[in-house]
N, C-alpha and C positions, 0 to 999 in steps of 0.2 A: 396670714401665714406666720407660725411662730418665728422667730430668732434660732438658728438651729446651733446657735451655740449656747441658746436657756438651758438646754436641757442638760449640758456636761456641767460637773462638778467643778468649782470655781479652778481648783487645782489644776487641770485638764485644761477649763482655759486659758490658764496663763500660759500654759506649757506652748501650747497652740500659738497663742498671741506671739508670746517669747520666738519660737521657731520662724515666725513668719516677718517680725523685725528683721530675724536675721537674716533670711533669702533675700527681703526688700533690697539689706543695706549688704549683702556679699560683693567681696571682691571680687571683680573677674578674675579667667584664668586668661593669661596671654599668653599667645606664640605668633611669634616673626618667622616668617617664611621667604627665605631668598635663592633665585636661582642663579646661576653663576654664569653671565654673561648673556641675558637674557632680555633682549631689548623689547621692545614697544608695541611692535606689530606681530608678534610671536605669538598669539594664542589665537584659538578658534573665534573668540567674544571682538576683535580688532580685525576679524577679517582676512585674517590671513588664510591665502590660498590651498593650503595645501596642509598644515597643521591640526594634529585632531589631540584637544584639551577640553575635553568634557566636563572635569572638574572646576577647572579654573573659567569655565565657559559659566557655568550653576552658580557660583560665587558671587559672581560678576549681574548676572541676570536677580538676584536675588538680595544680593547684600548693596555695600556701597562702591560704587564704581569711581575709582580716580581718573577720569581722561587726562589729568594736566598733571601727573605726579613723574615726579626726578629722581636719578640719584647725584648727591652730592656733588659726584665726581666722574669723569669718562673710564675710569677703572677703579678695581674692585678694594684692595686697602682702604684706600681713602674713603670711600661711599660704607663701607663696611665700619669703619671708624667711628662715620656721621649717624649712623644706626644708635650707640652705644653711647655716645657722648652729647650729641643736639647740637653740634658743632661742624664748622669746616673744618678738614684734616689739614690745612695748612696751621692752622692754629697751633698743634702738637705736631708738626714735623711728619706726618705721612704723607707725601707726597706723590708717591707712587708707590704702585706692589711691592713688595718687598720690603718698605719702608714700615718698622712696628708705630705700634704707637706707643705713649709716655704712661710710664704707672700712677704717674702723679696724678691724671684724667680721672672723672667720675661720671663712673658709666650708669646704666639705670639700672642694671641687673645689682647693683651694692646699693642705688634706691629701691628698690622694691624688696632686696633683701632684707634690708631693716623696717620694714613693713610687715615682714611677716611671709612672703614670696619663698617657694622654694623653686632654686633658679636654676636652670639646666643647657649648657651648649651641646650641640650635635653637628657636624659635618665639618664643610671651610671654616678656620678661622683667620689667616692671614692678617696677623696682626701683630705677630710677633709667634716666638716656639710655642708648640702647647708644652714642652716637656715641664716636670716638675719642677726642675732649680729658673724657670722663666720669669721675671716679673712682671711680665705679659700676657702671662698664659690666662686660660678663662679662668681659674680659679681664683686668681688674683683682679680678675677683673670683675667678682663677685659670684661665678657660678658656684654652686656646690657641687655639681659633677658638671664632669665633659667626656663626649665619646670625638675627638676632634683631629682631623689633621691643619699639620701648618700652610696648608694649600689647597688645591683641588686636587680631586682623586675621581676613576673611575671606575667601574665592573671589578669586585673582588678589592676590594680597596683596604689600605694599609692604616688602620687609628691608633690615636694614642684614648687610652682611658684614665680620665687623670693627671696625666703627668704621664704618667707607666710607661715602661718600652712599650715601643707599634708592635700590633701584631696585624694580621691578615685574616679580615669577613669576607667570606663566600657568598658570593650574589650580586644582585643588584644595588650599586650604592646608595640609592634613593632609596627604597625600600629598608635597608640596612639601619639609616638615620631616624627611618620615620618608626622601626620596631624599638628603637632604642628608644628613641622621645616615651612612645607609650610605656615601657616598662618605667621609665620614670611617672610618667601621670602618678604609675598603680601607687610609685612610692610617695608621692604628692596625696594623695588619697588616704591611706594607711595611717600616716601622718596627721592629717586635718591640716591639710594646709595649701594656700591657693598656690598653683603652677605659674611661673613664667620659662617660657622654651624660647630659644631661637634655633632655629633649623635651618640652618645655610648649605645647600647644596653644593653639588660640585660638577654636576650639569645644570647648562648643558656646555660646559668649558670644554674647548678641545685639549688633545685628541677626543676622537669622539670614538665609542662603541655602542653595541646595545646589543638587547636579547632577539631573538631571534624571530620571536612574535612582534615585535616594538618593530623590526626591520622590515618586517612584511607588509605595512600597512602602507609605507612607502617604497614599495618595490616599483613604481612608474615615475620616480622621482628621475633615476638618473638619463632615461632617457630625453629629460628636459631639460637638463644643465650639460651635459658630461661635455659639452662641444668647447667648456671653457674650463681652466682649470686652476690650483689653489694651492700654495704654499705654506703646509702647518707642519704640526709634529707627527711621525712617524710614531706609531703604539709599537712598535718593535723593535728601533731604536732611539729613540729619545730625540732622535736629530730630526730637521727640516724635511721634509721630502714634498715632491709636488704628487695631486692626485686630481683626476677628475671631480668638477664640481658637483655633480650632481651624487656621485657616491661619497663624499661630502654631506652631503644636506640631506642624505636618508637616513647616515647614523646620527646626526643632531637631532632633525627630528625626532629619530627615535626616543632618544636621552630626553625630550623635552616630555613626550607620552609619558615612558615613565616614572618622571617626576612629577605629571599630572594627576599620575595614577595614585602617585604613594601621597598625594592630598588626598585623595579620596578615601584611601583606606586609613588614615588620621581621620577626617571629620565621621567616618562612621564609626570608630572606636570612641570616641568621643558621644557620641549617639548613645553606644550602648553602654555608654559608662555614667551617663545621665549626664555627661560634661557640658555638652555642644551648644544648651542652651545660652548661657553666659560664660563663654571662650571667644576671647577677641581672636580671632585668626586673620592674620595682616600678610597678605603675600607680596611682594616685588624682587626687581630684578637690583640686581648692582653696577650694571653699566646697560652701556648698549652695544648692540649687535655686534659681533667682529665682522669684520672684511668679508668672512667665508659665508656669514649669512645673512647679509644684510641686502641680496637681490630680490627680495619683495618689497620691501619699505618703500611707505613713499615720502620717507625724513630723508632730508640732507645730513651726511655724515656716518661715523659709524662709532665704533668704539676708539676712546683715546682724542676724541674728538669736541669742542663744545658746541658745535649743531645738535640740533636734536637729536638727530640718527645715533650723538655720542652718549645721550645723557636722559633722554627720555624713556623710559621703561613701563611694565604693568606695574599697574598698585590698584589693590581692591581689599576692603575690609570684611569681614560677616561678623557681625556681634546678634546672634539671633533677638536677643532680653533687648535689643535696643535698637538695630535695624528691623526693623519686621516686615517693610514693605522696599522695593529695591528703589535706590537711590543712584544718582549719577551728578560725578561733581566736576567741571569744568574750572574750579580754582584751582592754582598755580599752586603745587606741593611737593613736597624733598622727603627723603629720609631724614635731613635731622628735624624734622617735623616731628618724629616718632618720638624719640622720647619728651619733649614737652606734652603732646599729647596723653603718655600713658601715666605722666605727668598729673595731669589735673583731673586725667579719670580715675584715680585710685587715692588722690588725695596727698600728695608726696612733693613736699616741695621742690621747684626745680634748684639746679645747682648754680651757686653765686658766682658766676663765672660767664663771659658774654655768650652768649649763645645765638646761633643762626637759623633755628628753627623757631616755629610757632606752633602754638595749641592747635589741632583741628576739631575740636569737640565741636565747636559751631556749626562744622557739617551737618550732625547730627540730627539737629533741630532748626537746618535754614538759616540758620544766622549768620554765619559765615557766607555771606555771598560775591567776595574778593577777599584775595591776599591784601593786608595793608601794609606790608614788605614787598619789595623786591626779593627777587630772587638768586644772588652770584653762584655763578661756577668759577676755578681759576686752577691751569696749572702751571704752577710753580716750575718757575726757570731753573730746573735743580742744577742745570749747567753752567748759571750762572754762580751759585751759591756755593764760597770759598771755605764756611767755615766748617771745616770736619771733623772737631770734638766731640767722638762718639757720650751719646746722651746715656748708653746703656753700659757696660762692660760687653769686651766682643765675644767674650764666652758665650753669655747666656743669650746673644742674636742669634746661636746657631742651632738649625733646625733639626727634626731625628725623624719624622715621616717622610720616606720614599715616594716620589709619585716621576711618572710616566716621562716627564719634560723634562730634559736635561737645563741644568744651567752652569754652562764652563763643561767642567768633570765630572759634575757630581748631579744624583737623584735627592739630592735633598735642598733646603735654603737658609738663604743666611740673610738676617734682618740687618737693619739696619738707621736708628735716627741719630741726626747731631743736633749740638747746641748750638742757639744761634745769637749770643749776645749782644750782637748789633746789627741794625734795618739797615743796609745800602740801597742806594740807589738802584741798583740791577734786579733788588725785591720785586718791584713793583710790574717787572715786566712776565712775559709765561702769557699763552693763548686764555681769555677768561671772555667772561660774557655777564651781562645782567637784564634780567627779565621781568618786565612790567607787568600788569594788564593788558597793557596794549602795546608794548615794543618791546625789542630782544633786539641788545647794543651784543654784537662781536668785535673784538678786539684780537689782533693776529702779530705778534711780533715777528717777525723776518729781519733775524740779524740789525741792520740798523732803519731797516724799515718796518714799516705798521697798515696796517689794512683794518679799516675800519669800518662795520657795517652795520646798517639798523636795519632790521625786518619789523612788519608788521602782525601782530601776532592778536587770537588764534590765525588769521585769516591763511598767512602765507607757511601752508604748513611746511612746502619745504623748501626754506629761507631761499628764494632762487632773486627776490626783488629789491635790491639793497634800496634803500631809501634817506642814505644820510646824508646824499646831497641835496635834498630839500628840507632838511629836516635838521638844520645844524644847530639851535637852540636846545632843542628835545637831545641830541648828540651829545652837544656840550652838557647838559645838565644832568645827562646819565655818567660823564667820565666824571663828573666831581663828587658823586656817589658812589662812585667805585669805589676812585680812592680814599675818601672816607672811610668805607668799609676795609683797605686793604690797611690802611694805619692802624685799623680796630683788631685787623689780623696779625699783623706783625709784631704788634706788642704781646698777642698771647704766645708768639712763637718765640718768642726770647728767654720766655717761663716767666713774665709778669705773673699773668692767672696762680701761680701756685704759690705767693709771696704771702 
């Protein structure tokens, strides 16, 4: 049979040839995808009882599955931080919500922008104001547009574009973010130039609402909870109010459908945009479950927490050009995994600066089959911590997106990091954890006492068998790795790294 490229004219083939180097060697398109208090056992694919995520079910069944992936941190700043940076949020002073991070930080969206990336924010950012004069806002954190609030938002929700005064979208917030991301593709496209998105939600954070179809699928929910009941925010005034659990956990769930949903109409627009073949699409959560939903898990803990229940979340990848048959990975993974990762798949060196994540490309192709790090969680004693020389000016900490939760007086937030010139003693303490292979060291400060426990892990999923009194060498030899690692963190929190 002939060569069926004899017969074209040499010019033709080269053209051919030429085009077909280029698809080999294209760069993906990535988006990050985060739900916003979205813990572990929350989709259909982990078994949850009463959740329907068809999407996120297909991903998982098809792409690469993470059973062992974290986030950073038990709430959403920090873990959010660790996305952007490959680092702990203690490193840069975000230690909790509210806490921004430092401009000084190099995130990956200003790596991949000088790659050639055009870079785009959509939903939560929590990481400081999005307004324009912010030196935190995404755009200074490399995006070239943001549709973003300084928080979570829900149903009809309040953004800033750019910078710009908030205005107010009608509809479903999920869907809202996910119409936005795509009219960015188109401009990604138009362009010639590959996409990186991150899309942070803002469910399914309470308060909760949802649409009316989303509620109905759980309309047997509240008969099965309502006997016990739950203290959040009130959608009508901003303040505390208690309500039954069960009508509770049919508008969550709803909010998590939703957001299920508006994955699925992303990966089919992507379909029909010829994208979806080589489009990293990377979903997780930013903590774990709160209080109000965490009655299915079978983790110890919850949000806020460093049990699993606080820190363990979904994470599944689809890279179609390179997953093509489904995979599941039972090694030990974080968000700031992420940017090292998108790191050495696109060619872009990482930044000179320590970092707490590792490449997972090894998954890819079975190489990876253990973390050769541990794994810390840690939070910082902010109550301990004396020194409060605002890192930023206190103007530009303050927030201009409205949302639903009061805090004090006011519908809006005010950031906030200091500078920390010198390590004390009192550093070192704050609840943290470090994770093996095969153990997971808790560590609990209480005032001038400490609780100290070792689980066996994966085994004891929900750390109920302390084991550190048999086990006091493997104890000892975990607490002198801590601090290690906490001396490697304190020095970046002083602003060594930016010298």
């Amino acid at each position: 049979m002939p060569n069926k490229f004899a017969l074209l004219p040499t010019a033709v083939f080269i053209i051919l040839l030429n085009s077909y180097t280029v698809f080999a060697d294209a760069l993906p398109n990535i988006i990050l995808l985060m739900g916003d208090d979205h813990g572990w056992d929350e989709t259909g694919y982990n078994n949850h009882p009463h959740l329907i995520t068809p999407v996120l079910d297909e991903m998982a069944a098809t792409g690469l599955r993470l059973d062992r992936f974290y986030a950073a941190h038990p709430s959403c700043s920090p873990t959010r931080g660790s996305v952007l940076t490959g680092r702990h949020p203690n490193r840069y002073g975000t230690f909790v919500p509210n806490h921004s991070f430092r401009p000084e930080e190099i995130t990956i969206a200003q790596l991949l922008k000088k790659k050639g990336y055009l870079c785009g924010h959509f939903g939560k950012w929590h990481l400081g104001p999005v307004k324009q004069s912010s030196p935190t806002n995404p755009g200074n954190a490399g995006f070239d547009e943001w549709l973003s609030h300084d928080n979570f938002f829900e149903l009809n929700p309040i953004l800033s574009h750019n910078g710009a005064d908030p205005e107010m979208f009608s509809g479903e917030s999920s869907d809202i973010i996910v119409t936005a991301a795509t009219k960015f593709i188109a401009r990604a496209k138009r362009q010639r130039k590959p996409f990186f998105i991150v899309i942070w939600y803002g469910s399914p954070h309470e308060p909760y609402s949802g649409l009316k179809n989303d509620l109905a699928l759980y309309d047997d929910i509240p008969a099965k909870y309502n006997e016990q009941v739950f203290r959040l925010t009130s959608n009508k005034t901003g303040r505390p109010v208690t309500r039954p659990l069960g009508d509770i956990l049919r508008e969550r769930y709803a909010e998590i459908t939703a957001m299920d949903r508006s994955i699925g109409v992303l990966r089919d627009y992507l379909t029909k945009k010829n994208e979806r073949e080589n489009t990293i699409l990377w979903y997780c959560g930013d903590n774990g479950t709160p209080g109000d939903g965490i009655v299915t898990s079978p983790l110890r803990g919850k949000k806020g927490e460093v049990y699993d229940g606080g820190i363990r979340v979904p994470g599944v990848i689809e890279w179609p050009a390179k997953i093509n048959s489904p995979m599941v990975s039972q090694v030990n993974s974080v968000t700031s995994d992420i940017l090292p990762t998108l790191c050495e798949i696109t060619g872009v060196a990482s930044p000179a600066v320590p970092l707490d994540g590792i490449s997972l490309t090894g998954l890819l192709d079975n190489s990876l089959e253990s973390r050769p790090t541990p794994l810390f969680f840690w939070k910082f004693n902010k109550a301990a911590d004396k020194q409060q020389v605002p890192w930023i000016e206190k103007d530009l900490q303050i927030g201009t997106t409205p949302l639903v939760k009061m805090m004090g007086d006011i519908y809006t937030r005010i950031f906030v990091n200091y500078k920390h010139p010198e390590i004390l003693p009192t550093d070192y303490t704050g609840n943290r954890a470090m994770l093996s292979n095969n153990y997971k060291l808790v560590i609990r400060d209480n005032g001038d006492e400490q609780t100290i426990e070792l689980f066996r892990v994966p085994d004891d999923i929900d750390e109920t068998h302390n084991i550190a009194s048999q086990y006091p060498d493997i104890v000892s030899g975990m607490q002198n790795k801590m601090i290690q690692w906490q001396n490697s963190v304190l020095q970046s929190l002083t602003g060594a790294d930016y010298k």
